[in-house]
N, C-alpha and C positions, 0 to 999 in steps of 0.2 A: 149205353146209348151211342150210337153212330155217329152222332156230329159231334160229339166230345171227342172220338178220333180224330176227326176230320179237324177240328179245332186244333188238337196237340200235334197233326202235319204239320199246322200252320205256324205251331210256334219253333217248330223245328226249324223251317226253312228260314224264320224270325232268326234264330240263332246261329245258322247260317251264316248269312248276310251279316250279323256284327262280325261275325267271325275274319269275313271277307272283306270288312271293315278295317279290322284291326292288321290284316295284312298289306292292306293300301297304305296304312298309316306307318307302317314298322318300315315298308318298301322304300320311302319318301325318307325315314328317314338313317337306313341301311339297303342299300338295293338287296332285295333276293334275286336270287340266280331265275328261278321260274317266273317270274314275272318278265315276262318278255316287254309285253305292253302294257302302261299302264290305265291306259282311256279303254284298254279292253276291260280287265277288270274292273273298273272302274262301271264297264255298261251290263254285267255279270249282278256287281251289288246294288246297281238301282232298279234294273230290272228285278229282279228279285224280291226287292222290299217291296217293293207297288204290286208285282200281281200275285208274287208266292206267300208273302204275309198280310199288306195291309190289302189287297181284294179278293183274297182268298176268306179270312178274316169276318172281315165286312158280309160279303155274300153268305155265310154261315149265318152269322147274325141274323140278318135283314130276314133270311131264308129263315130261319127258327121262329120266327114274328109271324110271315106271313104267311107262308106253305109247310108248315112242320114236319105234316105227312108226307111228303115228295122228299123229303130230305132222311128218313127212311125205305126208302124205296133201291130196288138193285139198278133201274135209272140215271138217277143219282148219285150215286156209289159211282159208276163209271165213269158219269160226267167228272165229277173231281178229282178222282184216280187220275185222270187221263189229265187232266188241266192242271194238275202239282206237276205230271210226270216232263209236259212240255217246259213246267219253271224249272225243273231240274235240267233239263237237256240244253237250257237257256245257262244257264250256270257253268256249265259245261262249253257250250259253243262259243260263248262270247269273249272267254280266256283265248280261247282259241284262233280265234279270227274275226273279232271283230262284228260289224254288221253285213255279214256277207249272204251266202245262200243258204248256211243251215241255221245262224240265226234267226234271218230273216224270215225264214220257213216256218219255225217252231212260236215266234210271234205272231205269223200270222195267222195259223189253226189257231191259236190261246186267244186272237181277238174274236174269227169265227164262232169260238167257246163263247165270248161274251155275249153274241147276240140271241145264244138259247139260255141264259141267266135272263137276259131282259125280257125275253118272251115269258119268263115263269112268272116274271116279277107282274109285269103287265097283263098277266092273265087270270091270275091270283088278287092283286090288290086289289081289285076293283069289285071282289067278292068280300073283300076282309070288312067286318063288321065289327066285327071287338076291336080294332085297333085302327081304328079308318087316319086317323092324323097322321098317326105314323105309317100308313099309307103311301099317303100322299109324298109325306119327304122322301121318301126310300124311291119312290116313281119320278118326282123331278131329279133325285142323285142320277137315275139311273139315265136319266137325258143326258146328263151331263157326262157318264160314264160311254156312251156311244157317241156322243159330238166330241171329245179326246180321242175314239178310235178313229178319229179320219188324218188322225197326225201319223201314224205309222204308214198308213197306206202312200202318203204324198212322199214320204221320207226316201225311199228306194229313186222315183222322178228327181228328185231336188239335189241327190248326190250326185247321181250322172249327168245329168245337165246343167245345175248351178255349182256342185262341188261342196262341199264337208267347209269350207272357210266361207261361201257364202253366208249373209246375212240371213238368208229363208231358211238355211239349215237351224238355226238356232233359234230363230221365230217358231220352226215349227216343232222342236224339241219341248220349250216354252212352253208351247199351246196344247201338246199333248200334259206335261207334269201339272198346268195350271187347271184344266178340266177335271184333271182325273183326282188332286190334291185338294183342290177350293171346291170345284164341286160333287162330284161321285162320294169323295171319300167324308168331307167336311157334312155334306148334307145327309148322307147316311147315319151320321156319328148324331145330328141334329134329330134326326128320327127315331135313334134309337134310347135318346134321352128322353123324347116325349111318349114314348115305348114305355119307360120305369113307371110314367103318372099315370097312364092309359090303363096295364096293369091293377093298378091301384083302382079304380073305377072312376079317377081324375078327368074327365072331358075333358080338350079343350074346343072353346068355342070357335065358332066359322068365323068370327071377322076376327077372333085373333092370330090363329094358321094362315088364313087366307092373304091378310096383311102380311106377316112374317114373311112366309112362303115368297109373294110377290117382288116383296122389295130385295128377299135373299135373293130369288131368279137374276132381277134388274142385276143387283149389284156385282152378282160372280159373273154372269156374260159378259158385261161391259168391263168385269176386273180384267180380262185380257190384257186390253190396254195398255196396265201396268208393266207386263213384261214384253211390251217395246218401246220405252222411254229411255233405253240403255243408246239407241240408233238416230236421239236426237231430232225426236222429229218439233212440224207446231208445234205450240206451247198449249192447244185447243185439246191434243192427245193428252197432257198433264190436267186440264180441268176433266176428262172424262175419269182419269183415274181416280182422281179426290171424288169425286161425285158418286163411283159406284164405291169407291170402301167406306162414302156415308153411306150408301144407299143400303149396303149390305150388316154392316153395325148397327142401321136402324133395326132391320130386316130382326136382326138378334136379340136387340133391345124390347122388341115388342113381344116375342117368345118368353125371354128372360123374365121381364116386368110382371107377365101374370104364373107362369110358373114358381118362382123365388117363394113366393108366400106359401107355395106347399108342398115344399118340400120336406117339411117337418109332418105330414102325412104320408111320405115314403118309409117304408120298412129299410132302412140302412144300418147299420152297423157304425160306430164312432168312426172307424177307419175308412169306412167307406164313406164316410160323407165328407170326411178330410180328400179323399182321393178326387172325389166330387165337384168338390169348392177346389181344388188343384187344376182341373181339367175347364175348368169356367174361366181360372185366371191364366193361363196358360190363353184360351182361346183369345180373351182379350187382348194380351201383348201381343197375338199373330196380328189381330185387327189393328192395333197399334202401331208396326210395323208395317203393314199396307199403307199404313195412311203417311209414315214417315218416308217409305220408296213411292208414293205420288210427285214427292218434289223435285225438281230436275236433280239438281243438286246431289242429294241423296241419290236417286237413281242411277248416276254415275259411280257414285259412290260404291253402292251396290255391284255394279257390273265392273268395275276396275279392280276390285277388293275382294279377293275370290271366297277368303275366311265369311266376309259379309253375309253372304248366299247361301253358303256353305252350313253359319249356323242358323241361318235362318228355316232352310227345308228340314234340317235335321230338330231343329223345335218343331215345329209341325207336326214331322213323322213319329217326335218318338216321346214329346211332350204333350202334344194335344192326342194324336192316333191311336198310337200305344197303347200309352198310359188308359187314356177311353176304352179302349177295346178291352185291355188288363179288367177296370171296372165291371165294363156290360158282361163281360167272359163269368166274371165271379158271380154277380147278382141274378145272372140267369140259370148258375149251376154248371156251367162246362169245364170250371176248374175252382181252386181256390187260392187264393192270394196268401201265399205264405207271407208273414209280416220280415222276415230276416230275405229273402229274397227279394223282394221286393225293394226293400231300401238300397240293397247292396243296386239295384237297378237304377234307382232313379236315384240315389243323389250320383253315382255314378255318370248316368245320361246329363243331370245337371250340372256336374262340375266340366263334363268334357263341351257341351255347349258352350257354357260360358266364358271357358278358355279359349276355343277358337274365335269366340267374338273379340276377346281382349288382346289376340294375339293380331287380328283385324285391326282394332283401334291403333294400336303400335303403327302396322304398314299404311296405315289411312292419314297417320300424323306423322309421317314420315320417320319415326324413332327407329331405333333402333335394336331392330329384335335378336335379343338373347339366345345362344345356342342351343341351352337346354332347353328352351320355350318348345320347342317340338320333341324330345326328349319324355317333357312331362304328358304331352297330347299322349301320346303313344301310350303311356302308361293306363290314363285318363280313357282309351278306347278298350285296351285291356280291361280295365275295372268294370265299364258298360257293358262289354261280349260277356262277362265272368256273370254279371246279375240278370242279364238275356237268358246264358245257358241253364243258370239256377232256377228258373221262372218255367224252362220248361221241361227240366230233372222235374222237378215237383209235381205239374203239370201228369207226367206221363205215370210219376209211381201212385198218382189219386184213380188210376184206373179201375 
């Protein structure tokens, strides 16, 4: 089957990017001689995760849901060829130099890319009849996945004229990761869980989508907000942030509240339903932690405390996303979740989270951080890359 190819790309470039991880880590804390710059690398591994894994990934998915056939097609085929081959040249450029002209070049055909994903999505959905809910969430991700592409476009204006230390440079950095992470990627994951019930011949009703849907739209647009409370503004900017990660919590709660009950009519497996109920609590604490960076306070916090931010995207990416996509990848067929790879992964990604939070906590209370404490991270990013690369060794010999 082709998108199982296409899928085990994806978990390539996945492994990748820890890879690329684990060198920014070791960098920090032994310089390597190659590492010229490290905000280069550094724009190498986040570029990379977002569109070589986690929307590489995703569009696979969403595309297996709605258009199957097109996703066998020699169309196709090229379309992705061609869209891994620019995260590759991305990989490559950005070690290199930064956001300059072949960076900047190869991002911007990959966001062109994106605008013929959204034309299939939007041309397709609106035909899908077996699966109409999960429609719908895949068609609002995918708003949210073109309103984030207008943050690259302003980014090339904002360095020439306001400069890489301006304020708008990092507002708009910001506004692309929060679009593309809270909504494209988040509301996708949201679609693709009501995808498993739908599946099953589970409806759900219009006024409970419709609800959901709504107050999710409300709450991730206006979640903006949140990531500029770092620049001190009104105190009016802090009530919109608390207001949309109620708004958006609700948005989940009402999805949650009628789905819960039947999910004991899902076909899962013990393991899977553990990875399940993981991915749900997981999503919680990201909501939790919006709602904790609503407060000035914390929001300082946040943006002073580099560890803060640090673990918090990295939950997201590889606690909620991941891990999700690990799930949907297995229960759809495009791979299968070895049990020993698996763990070496995620308690792995767990323990190296929550080290970097504690090592946070230290510089937040001004303590005094231990020299091995970065010693151990480093080990801690190795273990993660090691259960990344195991994930898709397996992956590739299920062919």
């Amino acid at each position: 089957m082709k998108i199982r190819k296409y899928f085990i790309s994806a978990l390539w470039f996945w492994a990748t990017v820890a890879f690329y991880g684990f060198l920014l880590r070791w960098h920090t804390y032994k310089p390597l001689g190659f590492i010229k710059n490290y905000s280069y690398w550094l724009h190498a591994h986040s570029h990379a995760a977002f569109l070589g894994w986690l929307h590489a990934a995703f569009s696979l998915l969403a595309g297996y849901v709605l258009f199957p056939r097109l996703l066998h097609t020699r169309k196709f085929a090229v379309y992705y060829v061609v869209m891994q081959m620019l995260v590759a040249a991305m990989l490559v450029s950005f070690p290199l130099e930064g956001y300059k002209a072949f960076s900047i070049t190869f991002l911007s055909l990959f966001l062109l890319g994106t605008y013929v994903y959204a034309y299939w999505v939007f041309k397709h959905a609106g035909r899908q009849t077996d699966f109409p809910v999960t429609a719908r969430y895949v068609k609002t991700a995918v708003v949210f996945m073109l309103l984030s592409g207008l943050s690259p476009w302003m980014l090339g204006p904002i360095m020439v004229f306001l400069g890489k230390q301006s304020i708008w440079y990092n507002l708009d950095v910001y506004f692309y990761l929060h679009f593309q992470y809270n909504g494209w990627f988040f509301l996708a994951l949201t679609g693709l869980v009501v995808y498993l019930f739908e599946r099953e011949g589970i409806a759900v009703p219009y006024e409970v989508w419709k609800k959901s849907l709504l107050w999710l739209f409300t709450g991730i647009f206006w979640g903006y907000v949140t990531n500029t409370l770092w620049t001190d503004p009104p105190m009016y900017f802090n009530v919109i942030a608390l207001l949309s990660v109620l708004a958006e919590a609700y948005g989940l709660w009402v999805l949650f509240r009628y789905l819960k009950p039947r999910v004991s009519r899902l076909s899962l497996s013990l393991p899977q339903k553990k990875i399940l109920k993981w991915v749900v609590f997981a999503v919680a604490v990201k909501v939790l932690l919006q709602f904790v960076a609503s407060c000035p306070y914390f929001a300082r916090v946040a943006y002073t405390v580099r560890d803060m931010i640090i673990g918090y995207l990295h939950w997201v990416m590889l606690a909620v996303f991941s891990t999700g996509i690990l799930l949907l990848a297995d229960l759809t067929g495009l791979m299968r979740i070895r049990k020993f790879s698996f763990a070496v992964y995620f308690y792995g990604m767990l323990a190296m989270i929550l080290w970097i939070w504690l090592r946070g906590t230290f510089i937040w209370q001004g303590w005094a951080v231990p020299a091995w404490f970065h010693q151990v991270l480093v080990w801690l990013t190795l273990w993660t890359f090691t259960g990344v690369l195991l994930i898709a060794i397996d992956a590739t010999r299920q062919r």
